[in-house]
Wavefront OBJ file of the C-alpha trace (Angstrom):
o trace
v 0.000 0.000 0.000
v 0.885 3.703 -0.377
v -1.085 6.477 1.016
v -3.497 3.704 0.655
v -3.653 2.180 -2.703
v -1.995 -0.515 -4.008
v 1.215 0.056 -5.926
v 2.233 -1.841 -8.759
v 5.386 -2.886 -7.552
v 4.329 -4.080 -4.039
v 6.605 -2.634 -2.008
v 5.610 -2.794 1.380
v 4.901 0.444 3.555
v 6.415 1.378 6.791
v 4.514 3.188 8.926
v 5.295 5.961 10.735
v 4.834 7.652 14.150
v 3.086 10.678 12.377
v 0.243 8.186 11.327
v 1.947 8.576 7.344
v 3.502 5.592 5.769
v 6.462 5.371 3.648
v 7.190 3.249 0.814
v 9.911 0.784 1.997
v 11.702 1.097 -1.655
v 12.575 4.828 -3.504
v 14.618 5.718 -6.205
v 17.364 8.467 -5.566
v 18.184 10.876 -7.671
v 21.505 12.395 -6.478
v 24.218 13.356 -9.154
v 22.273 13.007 -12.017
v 21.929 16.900 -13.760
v 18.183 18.369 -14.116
v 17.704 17.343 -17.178
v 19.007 14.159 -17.346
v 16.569 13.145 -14.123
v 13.449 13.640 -16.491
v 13.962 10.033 -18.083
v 15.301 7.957 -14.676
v 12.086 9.627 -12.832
v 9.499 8.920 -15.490
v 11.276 5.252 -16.189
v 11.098 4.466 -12.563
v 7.524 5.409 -12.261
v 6.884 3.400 -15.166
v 8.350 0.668 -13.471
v 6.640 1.041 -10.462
v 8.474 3.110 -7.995
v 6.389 5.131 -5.977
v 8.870 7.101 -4.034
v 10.758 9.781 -5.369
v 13.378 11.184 -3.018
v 15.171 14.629 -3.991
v 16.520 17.439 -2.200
v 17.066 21.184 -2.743
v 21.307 20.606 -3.216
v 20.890 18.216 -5.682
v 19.984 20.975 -7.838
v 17.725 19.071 -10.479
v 14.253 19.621 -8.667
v 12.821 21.351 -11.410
v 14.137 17.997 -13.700
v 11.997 15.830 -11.205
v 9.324 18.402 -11.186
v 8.290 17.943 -15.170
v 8.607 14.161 -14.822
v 6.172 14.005 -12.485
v 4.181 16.728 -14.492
v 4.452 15.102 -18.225
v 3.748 11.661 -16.073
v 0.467 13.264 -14.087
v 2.523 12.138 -10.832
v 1.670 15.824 -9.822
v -2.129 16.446 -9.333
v -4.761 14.355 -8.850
v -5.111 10.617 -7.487
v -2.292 9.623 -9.576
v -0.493 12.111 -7.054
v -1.742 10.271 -3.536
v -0.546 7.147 -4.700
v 3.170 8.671 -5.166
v 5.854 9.762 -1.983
v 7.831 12.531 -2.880
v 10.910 13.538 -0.242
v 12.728 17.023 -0.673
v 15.965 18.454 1.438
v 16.213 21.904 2.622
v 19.482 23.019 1.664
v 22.071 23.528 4.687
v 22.647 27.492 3.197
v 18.851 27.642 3.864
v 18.643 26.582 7.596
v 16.674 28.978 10.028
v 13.225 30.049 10.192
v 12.116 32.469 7.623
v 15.304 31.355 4.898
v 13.848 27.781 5.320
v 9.780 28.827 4.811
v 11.521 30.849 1.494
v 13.413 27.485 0.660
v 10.385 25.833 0.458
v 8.071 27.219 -1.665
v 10.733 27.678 -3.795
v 11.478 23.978 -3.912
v 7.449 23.130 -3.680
v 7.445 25.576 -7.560
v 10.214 23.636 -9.075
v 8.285 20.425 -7.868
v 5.157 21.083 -9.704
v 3.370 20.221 -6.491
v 0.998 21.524 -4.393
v 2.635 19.403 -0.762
v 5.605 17.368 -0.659
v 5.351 14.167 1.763
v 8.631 14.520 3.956
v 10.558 17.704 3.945
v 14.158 16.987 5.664
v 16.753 18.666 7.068
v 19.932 17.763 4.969
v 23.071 17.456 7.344
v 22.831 18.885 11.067
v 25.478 21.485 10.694
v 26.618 21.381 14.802
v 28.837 23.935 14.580
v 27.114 25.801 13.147
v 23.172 24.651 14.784
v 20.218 25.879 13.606
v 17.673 23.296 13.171
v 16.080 24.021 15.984
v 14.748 27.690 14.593
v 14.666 25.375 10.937
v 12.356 22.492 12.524
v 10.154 25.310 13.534
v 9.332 26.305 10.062
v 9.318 22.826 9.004
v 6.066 22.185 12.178
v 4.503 25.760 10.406
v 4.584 23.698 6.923
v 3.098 20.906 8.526
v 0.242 22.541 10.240
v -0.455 24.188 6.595
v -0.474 20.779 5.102
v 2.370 21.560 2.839
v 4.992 18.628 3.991
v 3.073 15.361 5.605
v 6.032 14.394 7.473
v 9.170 15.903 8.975
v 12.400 14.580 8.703
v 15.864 14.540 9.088
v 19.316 13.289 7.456
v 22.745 12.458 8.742
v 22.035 12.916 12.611
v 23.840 11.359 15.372
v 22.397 10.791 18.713
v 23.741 13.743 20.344
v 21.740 15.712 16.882
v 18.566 14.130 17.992
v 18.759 14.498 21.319
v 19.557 18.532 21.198
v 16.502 18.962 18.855
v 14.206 17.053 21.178
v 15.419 19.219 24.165
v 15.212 22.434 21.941
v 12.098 21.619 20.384
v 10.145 18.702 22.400
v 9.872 16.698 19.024
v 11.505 13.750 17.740
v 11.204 13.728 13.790
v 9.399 10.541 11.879
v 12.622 9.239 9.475
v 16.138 9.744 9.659
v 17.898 9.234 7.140
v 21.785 8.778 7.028
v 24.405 6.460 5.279
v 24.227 2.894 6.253
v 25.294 -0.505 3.825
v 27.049 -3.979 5.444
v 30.324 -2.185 5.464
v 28.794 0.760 7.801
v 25.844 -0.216 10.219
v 25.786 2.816 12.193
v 24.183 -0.037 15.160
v 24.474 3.042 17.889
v 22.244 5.298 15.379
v 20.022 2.772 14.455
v 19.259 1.446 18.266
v 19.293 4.930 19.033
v 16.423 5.616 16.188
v 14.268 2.359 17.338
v 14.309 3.790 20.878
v 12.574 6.545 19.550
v 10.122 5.643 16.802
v 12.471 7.354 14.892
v 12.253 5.173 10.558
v 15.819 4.509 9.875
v 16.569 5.127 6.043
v 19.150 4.280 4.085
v 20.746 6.326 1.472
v 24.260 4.695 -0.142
v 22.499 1.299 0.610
v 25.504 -0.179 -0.884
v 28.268 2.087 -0.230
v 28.006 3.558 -3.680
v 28.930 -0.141 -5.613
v 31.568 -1.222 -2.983
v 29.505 -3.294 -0.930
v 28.879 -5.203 -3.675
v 32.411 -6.608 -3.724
v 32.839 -6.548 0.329
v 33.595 -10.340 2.593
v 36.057 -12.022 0.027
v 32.972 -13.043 -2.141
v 30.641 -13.782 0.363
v 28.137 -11.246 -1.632
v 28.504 -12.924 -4.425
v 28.308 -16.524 -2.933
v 24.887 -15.495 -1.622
v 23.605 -13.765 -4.849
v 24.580 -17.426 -7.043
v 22.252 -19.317 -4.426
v 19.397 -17.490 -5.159
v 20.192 -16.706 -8.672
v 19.616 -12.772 -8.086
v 22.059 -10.110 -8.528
v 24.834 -9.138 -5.405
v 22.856 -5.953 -5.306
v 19.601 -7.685 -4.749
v 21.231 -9.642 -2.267
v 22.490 -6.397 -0.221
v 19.227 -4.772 -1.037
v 17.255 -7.768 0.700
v 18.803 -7.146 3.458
v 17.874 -4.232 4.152
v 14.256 -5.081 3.337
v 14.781 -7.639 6.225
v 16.035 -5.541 8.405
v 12.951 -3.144 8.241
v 14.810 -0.325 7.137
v 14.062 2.317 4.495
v 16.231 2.067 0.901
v 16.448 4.473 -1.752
v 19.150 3.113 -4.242
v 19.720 5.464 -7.589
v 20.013 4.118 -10.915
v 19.687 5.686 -14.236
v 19.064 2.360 -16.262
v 15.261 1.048 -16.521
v 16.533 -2.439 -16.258
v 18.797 -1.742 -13.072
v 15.584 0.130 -11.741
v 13.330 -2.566 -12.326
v 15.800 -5.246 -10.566
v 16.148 -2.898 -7.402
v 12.785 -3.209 -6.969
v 12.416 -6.980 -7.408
v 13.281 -7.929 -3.657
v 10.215 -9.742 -2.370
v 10.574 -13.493 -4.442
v 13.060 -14.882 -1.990
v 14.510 -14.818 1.597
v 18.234 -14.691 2.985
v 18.503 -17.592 5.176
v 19.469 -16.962 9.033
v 23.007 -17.665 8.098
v 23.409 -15.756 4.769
v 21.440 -12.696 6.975
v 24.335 -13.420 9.604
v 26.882 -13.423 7.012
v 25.940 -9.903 5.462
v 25.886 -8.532 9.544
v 29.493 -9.507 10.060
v 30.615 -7.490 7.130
v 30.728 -4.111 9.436
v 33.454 -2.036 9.719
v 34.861 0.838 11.474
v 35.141 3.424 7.154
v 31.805 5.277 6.331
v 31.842 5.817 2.428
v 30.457 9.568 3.044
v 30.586 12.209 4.383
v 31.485 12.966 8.452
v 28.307 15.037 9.825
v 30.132 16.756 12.192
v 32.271 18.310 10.201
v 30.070 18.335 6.740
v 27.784 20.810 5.422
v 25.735 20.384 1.858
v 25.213 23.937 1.065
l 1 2 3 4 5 6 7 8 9 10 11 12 13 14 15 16 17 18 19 20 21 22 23 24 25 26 27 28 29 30 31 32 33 34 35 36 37 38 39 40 41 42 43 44 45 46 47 48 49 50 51 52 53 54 55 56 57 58 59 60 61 62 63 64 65 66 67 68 69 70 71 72 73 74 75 76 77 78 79 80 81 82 83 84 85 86 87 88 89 90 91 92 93 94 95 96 97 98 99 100 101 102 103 104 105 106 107 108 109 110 111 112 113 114 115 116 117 118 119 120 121 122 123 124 125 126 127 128 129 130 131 132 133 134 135 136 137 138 139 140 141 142 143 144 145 146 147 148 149 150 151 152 153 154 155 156 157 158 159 160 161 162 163 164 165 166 167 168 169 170 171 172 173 174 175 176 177 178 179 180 181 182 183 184 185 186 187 188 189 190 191 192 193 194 195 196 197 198 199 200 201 202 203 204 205 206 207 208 209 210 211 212 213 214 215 216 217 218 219 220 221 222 223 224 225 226 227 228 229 230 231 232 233 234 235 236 237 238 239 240 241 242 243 244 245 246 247 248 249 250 251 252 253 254 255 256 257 258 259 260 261 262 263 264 265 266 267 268 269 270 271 272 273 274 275 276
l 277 278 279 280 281 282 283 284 285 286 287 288 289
């Protein structure tokens, strides 16, 4: 289901704390230019996805904006059935500068809401999500963004916006594959009713190589792809995946993870890749201007 209705693709849903429920499976759409995002959005909604996720710094919103226009994604019931996710940019932070960002972003978009607006990266030295998450509750109460969100923060993030603003925001999404669990985040998250998404689900291709074959091993058992493999286990793990791709075909397959199971062990396996070398960025240091 999403928002509701079936989708074609039958991804699951995972539901919220905000009562709104998320699409397990979305296609990203970072580094690819604003116009070449017209084709990978329309092809993916073709395929099925239902869950577009974007953001402000990627800089092709207006790209994603007349996909979803030319494919009716934009208005209507066509538009209930479909999960769009924007970023404020980091420049943009604060309370009036954010409301500005917005509509801004919500014109490019071709839409009249988005369903999760996010803060990008928490900026800490530099803090002000707290007078940023208070724009972000004004949206809310205007129906403009469903559901609030965040990306890239820690614990110690979370925890200074819940004393500084009493709330704990539905999804947070930061970078997290077999090579980099982030277990403290994630436990941290659960606590909290705080979605755990994953963005880099597979360290940007590396995971796909990672355990001396192991991947690979699994992938030849089931006769599915390494990616599908690493993408499974995600799915099994309950968290929140939005892998890019620009190819149909490679769209298609990233979506086809429900026709088999990782076995205890091969789940095990996958668990024991972790190590101690995020393939991102660091956000204490970063900011996504």
């Amino acid at each position: 289901m999403t928002n509701g209705r079936i989708n074609p693709a039958n991804v699951p849903d995972i539901a919220l704390k905000d009562g709104q429920s998320i699409p397990q499976v979305g296609l990203g759409v970072l580094r690819i230019d604003d116009e070449g995002v017209v084709p990978v959005v329309e092809s993916a909604l073709e395929a099925g996805y239902r869950h577009i996720d974007g953001a402000a710094g990627y800089n092709n919103e207006a790209g994603v904006g007349r996909a979803l226009a030319a494919s009716g994604y934009n208005i209507g019931a066509k538009r209930e059935t479909l999960w769009v996710t924007t970023k404020l940019r980091d420049s943009e932070q604060g309370y009036d500068s954010a409301l500005k960002a917005f509509d801004n972003s919500l014109k490019l978009l071709q839409l009249d809401y988005v369903d999760m607006y996010m803060i990008h990266w928490p900026t800490p030295f530099d803090w002000r999500s707290t007078d940023t998450w208070k724009a972000f509750v004004k949206l809310r109460d205007e129906g403009l963004a469903r559901t609030l969100g965040v990306c890239n923060f820690m614990p110690a993030d979370l925890k200074r916006l819940h004393e500084e603003t009493g709330a704990w925001p539905a999804v947070n999404q930061i970078e997290l594959h077999p090579t980099w669990q982030q277990h403290e985040v994630a436990a941290f998250c659960k606590e909290h009713g705080i979605a755990v998404e994953a963005y880099s689900p597979m360290a940007r291709g590396a995971d796909l190589n990672a355990g001396n074959g192991i991947i690979e091993k699994i992938a030849a058992a089931h006769g599915v792809s390494p990616a599908r493999v690493i993408l499974r286990w995600h799915i099994e793990n309950g968290t929140i995946i939005i892998p890019k791709s620009v190819h149909a075909a490679r769209q298609k397959e990233n979506l086809d993870l429900f026709g088999f199971e990782l076995t205890a062990e091969e789940h095990a396996a996958i668990d024991a890749l972790d190590g101690p070398t995020r393939a991102g960025h660091d956000p204490l240091t970063f900011t996504y201007a």
